[in-house]
DOPABA-734869 format. One record per atom (N, C-alpha, C): y, x, z. Coordinates in steps of 0.05 Angstrom, whole numbers, plus 5000, padded with zeros to 4 digits. Example, Ala and Ser with C-alpha at 12.3 -4.5 7.8 and 13.67 -1.06 7.14 Angstrom:
// residues 2
488652645156/491052465156/493452645156/495552575142/497952735143/500152585157/
***
This chain:
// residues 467
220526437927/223026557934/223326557965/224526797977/223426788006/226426698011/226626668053/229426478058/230526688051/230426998056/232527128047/234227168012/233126988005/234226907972/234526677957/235526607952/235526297939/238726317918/237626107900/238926107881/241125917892/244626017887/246725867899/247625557876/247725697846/248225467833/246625607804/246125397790/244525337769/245925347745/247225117743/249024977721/250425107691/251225337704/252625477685/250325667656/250825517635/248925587615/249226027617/251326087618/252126337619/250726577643/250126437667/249326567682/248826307707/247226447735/247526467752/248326577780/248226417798/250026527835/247226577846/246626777861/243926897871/244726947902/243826807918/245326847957/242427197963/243427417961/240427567974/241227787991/240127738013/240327848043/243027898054/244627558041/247727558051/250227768035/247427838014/250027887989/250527687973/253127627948/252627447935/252527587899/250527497884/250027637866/251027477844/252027597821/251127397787/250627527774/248427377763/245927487743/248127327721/248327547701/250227467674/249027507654/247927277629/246827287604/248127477591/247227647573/247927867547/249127737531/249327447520/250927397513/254627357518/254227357548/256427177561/257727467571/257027727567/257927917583/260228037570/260128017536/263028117520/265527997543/265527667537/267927577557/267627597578/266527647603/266027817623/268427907634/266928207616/268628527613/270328517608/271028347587/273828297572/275828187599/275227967611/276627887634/277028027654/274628167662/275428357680/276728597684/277028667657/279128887653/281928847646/282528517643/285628487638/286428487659/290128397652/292328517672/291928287694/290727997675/291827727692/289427857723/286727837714/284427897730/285628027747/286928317741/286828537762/288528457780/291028277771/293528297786/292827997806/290227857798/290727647815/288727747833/286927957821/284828057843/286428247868/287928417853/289728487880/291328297897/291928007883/293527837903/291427677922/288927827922/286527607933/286427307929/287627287900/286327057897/284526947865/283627257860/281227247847/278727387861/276127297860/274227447881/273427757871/273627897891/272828137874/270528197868/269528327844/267928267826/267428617814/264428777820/263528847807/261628887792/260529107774/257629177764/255829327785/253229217787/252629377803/249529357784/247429617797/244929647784/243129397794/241129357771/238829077780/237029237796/236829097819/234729187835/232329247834/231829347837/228329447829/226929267825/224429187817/223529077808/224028777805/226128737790/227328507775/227128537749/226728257734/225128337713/228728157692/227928117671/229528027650/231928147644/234127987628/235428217617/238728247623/238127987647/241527977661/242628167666/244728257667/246628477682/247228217714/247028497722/248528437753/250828487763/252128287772/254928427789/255128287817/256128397830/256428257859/259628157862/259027947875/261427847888/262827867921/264527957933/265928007952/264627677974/264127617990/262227358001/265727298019/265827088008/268726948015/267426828047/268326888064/268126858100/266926578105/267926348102/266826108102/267525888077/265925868062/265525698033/265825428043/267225298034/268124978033/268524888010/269124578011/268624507985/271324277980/271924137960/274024037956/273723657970/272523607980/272323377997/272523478027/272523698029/273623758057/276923908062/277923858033/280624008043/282823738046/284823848053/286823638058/288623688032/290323398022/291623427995/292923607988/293823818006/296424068010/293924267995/291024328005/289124487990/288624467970/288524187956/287424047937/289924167917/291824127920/293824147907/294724367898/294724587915/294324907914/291525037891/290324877898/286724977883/288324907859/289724677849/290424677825/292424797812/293824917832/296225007812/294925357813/293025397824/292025707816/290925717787/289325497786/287525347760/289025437734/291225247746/293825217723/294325567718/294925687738/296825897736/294526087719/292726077728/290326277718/289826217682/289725907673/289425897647/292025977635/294225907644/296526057629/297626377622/296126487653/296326737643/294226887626/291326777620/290226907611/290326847575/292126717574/292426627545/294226877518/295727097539/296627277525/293927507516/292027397535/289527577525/286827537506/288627307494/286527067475/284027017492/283426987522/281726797536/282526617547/281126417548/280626167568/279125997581/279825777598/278025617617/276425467606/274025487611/272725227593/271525037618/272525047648/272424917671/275224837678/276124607688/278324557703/277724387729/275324527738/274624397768/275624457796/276124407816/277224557843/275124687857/271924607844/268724757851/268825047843/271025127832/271625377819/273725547844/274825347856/276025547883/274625507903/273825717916/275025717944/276925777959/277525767992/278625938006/277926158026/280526338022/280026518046/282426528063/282126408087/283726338112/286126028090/287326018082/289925868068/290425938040/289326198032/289526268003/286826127988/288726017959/286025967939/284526197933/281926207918/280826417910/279226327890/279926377862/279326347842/275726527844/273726357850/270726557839/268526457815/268826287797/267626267783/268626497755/267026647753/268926867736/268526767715/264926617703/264226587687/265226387672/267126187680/268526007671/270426167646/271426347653/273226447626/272026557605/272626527585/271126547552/273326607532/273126777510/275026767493/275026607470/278526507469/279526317459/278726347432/277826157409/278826117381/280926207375/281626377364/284526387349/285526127327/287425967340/289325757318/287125537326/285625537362/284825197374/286825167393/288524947390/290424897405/290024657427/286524647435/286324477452/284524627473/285224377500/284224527521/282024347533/280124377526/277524207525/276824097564/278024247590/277724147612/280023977616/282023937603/284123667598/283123477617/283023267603/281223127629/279923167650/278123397648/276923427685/278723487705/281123637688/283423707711/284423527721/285323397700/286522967707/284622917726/282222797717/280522627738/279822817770/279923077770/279223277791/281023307800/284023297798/286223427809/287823257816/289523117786/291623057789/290722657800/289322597794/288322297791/287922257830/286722477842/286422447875/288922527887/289922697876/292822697891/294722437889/294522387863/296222167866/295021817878/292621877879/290721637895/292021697918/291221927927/291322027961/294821917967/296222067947/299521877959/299221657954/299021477942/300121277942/298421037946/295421057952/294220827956/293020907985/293821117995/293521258028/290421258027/288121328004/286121458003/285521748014/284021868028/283322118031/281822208010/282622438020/281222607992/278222617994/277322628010/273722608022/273222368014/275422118022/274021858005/273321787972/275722017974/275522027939/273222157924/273622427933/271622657917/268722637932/267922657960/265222647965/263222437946/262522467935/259722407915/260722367896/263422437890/264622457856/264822747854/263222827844/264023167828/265123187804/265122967793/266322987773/269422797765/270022817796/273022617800/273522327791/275722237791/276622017788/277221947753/274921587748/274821647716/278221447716/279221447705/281621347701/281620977700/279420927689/278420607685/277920467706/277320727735/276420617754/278820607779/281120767766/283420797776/285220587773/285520417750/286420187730/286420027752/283519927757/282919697776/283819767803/285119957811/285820017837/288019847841/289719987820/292119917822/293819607810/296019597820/297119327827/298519377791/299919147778/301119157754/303019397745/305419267762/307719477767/306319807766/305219847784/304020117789/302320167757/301520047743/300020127720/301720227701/304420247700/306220177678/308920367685/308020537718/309420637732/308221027723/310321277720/308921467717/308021557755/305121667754/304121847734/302321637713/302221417734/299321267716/299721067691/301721087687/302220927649/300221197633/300821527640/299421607617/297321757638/296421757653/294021887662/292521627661/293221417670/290521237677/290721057647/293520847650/293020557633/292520627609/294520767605/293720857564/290221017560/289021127579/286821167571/285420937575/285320747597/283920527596/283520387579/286220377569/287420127543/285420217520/286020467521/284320537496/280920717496/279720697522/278120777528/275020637494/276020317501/273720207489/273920317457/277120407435/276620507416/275620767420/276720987438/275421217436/271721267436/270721097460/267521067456/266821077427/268020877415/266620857383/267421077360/269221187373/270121527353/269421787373/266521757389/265521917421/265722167403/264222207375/264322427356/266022577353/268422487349/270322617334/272822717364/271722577382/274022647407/272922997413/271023057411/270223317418/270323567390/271123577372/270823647345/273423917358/272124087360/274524297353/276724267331/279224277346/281824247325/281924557318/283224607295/284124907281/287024867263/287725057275/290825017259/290025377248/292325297227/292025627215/294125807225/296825707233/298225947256/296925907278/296526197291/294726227317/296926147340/298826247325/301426317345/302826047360/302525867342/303125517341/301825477359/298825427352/295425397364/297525467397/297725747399/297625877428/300325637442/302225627425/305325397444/304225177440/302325017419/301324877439/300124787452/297524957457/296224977484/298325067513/300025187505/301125197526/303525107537/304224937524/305624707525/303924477541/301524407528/300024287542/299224347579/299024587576/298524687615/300824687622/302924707606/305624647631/306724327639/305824237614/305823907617/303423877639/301523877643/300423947670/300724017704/302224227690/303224427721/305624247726/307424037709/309523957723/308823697743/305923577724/305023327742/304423387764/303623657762/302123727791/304423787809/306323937798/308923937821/310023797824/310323477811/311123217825/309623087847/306723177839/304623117862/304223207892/306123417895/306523617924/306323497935/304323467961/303923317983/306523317999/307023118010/310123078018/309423218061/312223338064/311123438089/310623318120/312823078111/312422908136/310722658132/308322628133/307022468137/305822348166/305622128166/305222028199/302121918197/301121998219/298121878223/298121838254/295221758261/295021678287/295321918313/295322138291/294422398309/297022618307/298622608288/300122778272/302522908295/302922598314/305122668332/304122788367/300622828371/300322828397/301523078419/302123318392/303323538411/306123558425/306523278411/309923238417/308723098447/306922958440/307222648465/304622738484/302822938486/301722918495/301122858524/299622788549/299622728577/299623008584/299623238584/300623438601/303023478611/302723498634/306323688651/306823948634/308924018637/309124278625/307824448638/307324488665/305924818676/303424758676/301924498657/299824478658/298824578629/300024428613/299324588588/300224848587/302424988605/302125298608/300325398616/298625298633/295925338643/294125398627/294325188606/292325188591/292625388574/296125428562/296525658540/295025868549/295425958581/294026258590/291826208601/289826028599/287325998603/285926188579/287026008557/285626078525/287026468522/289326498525/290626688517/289426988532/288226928559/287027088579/282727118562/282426908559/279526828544/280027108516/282427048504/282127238470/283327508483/285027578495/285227758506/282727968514/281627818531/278827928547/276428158523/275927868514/273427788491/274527908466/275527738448/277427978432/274727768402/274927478406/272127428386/273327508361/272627578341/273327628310/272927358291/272227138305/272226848292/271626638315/273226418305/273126338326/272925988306/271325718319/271825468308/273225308334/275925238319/277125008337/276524818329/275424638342/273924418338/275624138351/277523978335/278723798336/281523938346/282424118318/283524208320/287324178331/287123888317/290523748317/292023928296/294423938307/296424128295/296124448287/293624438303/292524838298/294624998328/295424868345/296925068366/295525318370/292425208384/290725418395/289425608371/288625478345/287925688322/289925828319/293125778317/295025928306/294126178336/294526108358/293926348389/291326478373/288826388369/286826528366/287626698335/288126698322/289426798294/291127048304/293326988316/294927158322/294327338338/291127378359/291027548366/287627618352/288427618324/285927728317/283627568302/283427398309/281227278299/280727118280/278927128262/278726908228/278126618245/280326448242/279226178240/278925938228/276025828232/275825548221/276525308238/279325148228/280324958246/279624628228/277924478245/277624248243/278424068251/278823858237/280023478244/279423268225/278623058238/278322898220/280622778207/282622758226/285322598212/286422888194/286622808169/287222958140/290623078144/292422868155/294522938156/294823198184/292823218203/294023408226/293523738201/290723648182/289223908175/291223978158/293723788145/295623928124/296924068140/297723948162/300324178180/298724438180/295924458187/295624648202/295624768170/295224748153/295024988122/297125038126/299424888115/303124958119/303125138131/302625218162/303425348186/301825608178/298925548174/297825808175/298526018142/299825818112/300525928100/303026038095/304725948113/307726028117/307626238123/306126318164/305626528172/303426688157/302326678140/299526858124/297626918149/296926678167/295326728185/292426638172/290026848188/287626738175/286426518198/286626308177/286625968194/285325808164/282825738164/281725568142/281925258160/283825078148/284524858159/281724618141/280324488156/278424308141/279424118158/278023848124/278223538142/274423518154/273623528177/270423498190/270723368205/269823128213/269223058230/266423118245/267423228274/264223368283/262323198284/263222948288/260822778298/258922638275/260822558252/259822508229/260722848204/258623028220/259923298195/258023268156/259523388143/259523418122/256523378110/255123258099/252523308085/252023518065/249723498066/248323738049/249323548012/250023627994/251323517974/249023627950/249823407924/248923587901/245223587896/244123687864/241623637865/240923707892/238823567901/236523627927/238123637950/240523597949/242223627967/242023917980/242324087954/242424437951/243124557948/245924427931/247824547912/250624697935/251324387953/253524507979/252524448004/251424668020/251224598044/252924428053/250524368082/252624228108/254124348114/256324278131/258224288155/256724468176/254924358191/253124488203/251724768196/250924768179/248224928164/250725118153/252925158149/255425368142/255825448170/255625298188/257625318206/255325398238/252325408228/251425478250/250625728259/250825828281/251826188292/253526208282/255426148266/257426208259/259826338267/260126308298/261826398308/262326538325/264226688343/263126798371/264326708386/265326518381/267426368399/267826038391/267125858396/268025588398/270025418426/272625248411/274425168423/273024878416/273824798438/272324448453/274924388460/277824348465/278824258473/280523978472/280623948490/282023598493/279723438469/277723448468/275823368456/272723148472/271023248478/268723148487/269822878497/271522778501/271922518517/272022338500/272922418473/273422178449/270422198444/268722518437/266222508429/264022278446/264822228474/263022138504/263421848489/266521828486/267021548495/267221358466/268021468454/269721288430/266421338406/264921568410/263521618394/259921558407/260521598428/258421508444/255421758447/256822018443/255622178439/254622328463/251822338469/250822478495/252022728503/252222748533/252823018533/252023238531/249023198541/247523398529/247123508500/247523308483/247823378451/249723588447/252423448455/255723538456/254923868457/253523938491/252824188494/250824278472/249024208471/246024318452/248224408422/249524218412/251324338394/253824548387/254424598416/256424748413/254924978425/252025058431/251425238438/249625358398/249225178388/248625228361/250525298340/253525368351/255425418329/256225588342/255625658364/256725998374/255226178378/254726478376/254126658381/254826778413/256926708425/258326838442/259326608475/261426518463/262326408476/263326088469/264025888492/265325668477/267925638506/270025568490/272325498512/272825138517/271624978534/270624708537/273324608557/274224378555/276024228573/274523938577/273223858608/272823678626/274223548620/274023298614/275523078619/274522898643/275722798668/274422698690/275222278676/272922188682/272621828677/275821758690/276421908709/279021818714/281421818702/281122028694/284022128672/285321958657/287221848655/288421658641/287821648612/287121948591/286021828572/283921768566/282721818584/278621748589/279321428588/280821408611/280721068611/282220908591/283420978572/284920858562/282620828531/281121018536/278720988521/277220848519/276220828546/273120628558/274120368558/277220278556/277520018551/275819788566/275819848602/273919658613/270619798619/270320008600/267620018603/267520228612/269120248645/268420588663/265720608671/264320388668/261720388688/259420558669/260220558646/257720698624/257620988639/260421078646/261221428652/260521498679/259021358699/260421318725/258721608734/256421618721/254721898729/256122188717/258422158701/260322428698/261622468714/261222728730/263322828750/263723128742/264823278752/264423638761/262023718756/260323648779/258323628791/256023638765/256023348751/253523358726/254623508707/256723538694/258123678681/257723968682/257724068697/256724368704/254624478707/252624148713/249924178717/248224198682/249824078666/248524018644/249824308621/252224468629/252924658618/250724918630/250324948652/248725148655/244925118635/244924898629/242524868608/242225158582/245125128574/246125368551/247225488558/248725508579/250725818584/251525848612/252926048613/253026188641/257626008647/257225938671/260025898675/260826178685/263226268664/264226518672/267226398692/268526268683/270926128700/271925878702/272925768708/274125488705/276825468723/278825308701/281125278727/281624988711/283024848739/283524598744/285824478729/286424308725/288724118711/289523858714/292623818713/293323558725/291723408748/292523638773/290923448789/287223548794/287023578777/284023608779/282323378761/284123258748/282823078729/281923148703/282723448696/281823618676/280123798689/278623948675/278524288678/277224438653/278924688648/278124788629/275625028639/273825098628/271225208635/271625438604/270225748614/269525888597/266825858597/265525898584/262225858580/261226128560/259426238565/258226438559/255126318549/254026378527/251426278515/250226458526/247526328538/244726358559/243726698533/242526908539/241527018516/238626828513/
***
């Protein structure tokens, strides 16, 4: 298989995801194609495909010499693919109530979910996007059960409510759990009181309690139920997803949350005509250039993504603190700006996940050329100092995630937050000035401008990649 093709995912007995020459394909078994068609021609499909937040999805011819007996359809290639250990609980939470919303409506069409994973959304800019098509199947008439019950619990509702109340992140949670939180292992988290407290008396303790009888009846827990009114069967299955959708709307990530980072735009060390400086440093940069994507890279609150958004451009805004990346969804979903808010830390970014570590790209490996524009700001100094990261790397990297350009802010060893960093240890920095700083950016790119700040203890630099 050459690099221009490779198989995206495996798993699904029904079909496969085919990545070829940056289209994205699914090869769909002859069996699995009745419910397909059937889905794709109802009202729920069409009306959530016009709200973009089903992927759009057609038939198209098998390419020439392809052999077997799949049908082909292509899928619409959603801008930048992420995964559910990189979103913040506000995404997490959203991915599920589409989940929800999608099995409920397709139930007037006798289909349904036989997945209740969040591996089933992505995003595009702040919207969910429902793309596993092949997940929907038609229902039994008069089975009134919903067989991803539990994966939704352990995938959804089980990390949201970890993430509130035991101040877990969602990345601590879900990275190397794909298959979420088992409830037994939730038990032991928690303190008494809290076991006995909703949501977790019936998501977690009562399954625990009774985890060891169900093992010994493993048979009969999976046995398709059949009732003989269909119509029963249908209220209550759907009774059951609204008992669902309400846990999940008690689960709303709450909006004021405080972290170490959450308040810096309020407090930050700029004068005011300095950070005006900076507003029309960046604002003069998108103006000019005009990039069509741009990565803010330690992002905070999203100020500068919401500027790059507003005049144009798809962006991916990163932070490691989880609570700055919720503001920035809120903001960019309020205004319907295209702003994909992730939790990354650049320095430690996302691993390659899954068999062979094949299944979800890196952070990196999504994210390299990726852009035509990268934002560095109020950044490299935590990267220098707190992370201990060369500068030459810093550069070698940010010339590997742009195509175009990168917008960089100097921090000088003097600056009060440099020092408040180095904690004693100015002497590691003493060879950073202007001077090496400019010397080690011309390695990768051309200095197109730079203007000065506070003093001269900042400076923001445009940088242009070397061809």
């Amino acid at each position: 298989m050459s690099e221009a093709e490779s198989v995206v995912s495996f798993r699904d007995p029904a079909g496969r995801l085919l990545l070829r020459d940056g289209r994205i394909f699914r090869l769909v078994r002859r069996e699995a194609l009745p419910d397909l068609e059937h889905f794709l021609e109802s009202a729920a499909a069409q009306r959530l495909t016009a709200d973009g937040r089903l992927v759009r999805t057609i038939a198209v011819e098998k390419p020439a010499g392809q052999t077997g007996e799949e049908a082909w359809y292509e899928h619409e290639r959603i801008p930048f693919p992420s995964y559910p250990y990189e979103w913040p609980p506000e995404m997490l939470h959203q991915a599920g109530c589409l989940t929800i919303e999608l099995a409920l409506s397709l139930l007037v069409h006798g289909l349904g979910l036989k997945d209740g994973t969040p591996y089933n959304v992505l995003f595009r800019g702040p919207t969910p996007v429902f793309v596993d098509v092949l997940s929907v199947e038609r229902r039994t008439a008069g089975d009134p059960t919903w067989l991803p019950y539990a994966q939704f619990i352990r995938t959804f509702l089980l990390p949201l409510a970890v993430n509130r109340d035991l101040r877990l992140s969602v990345a601590d949670l879900l990275a190397g759990r794909r298959d979420g939180l088992e409830p037994e292992s939730v038990y032991h988290w928690l303190g008494p009181w809290q076991r006995l407290r909703p949501p977790y008396l019936t998501l977690v303790s009562i399954p625990a309690w009774l985890a060891h009888s169900a093992q010994r009846k493993e048979g009969a827990l999976y046995e398709r139920r059949q009732l003989s009114d269909p119509e029963k069967a249908q209220f209550v299955l759907e009774t059951l997803l609204r008992g669902l959708q309400k846990h999940l709307h008690k689960l709303q990530p709450a909006r004021n949350k405080s972290s170490q980072w959450s308040g810096y735009m309020s407090s930050h060390s700029y004068g005011d005509q300095d950070f005006a400086d900076k507003e029309q440093f960046v604002r003069e940069f998108l103006q000019e250039f005009a990039p069509a994507n741009v990565l803010d890279a330690g992002c905070n609150d999203g100020h500068f993504s919401v500027m790059a958004a507003r005049a144009g451009a798809r962006v991916v805004a990163i932070d490691y603190d989880e609570n700055v990346v919720g503001i920035v969804w809120r903001r960019a979903a309020a205004d319907r700006l295209d702003i994909l808010p992730l939790v990354v830390n650049l320095t430690r970014p996302t691993p390659p996940m899954g068999w062979r570590n094949r299944e979800s790209a890196s952070f990196l490996e999504r994210a390299h050329a990726g852009f035509e524009a990268v934002f560095f700001l109020a950044l490299i100094h935590h990267m220098l100092v707190s992370e201990r990261i060369p500068l030459s790397e810093i550069l070698a990297l940010a010339a590997e995630l742009t195509t175009g350009f990168v917008v960089m802010e100097y921090v000088s060893p003097q600056d009060t937050m440099f020092r408040q960093l180095t904690r004693g240890r100015e002497h590691l920095h003493q060879d950073l000035t202007e001077e090496t700083f400019e010397a080690a950016c011309r390695k990768h790119f051309d200095i197109l401008r730079s203007r000065p700040l506070m003093g001269g203890r900042r400076h923001l630099y445009l940088l242009r990649k070397l061809a």
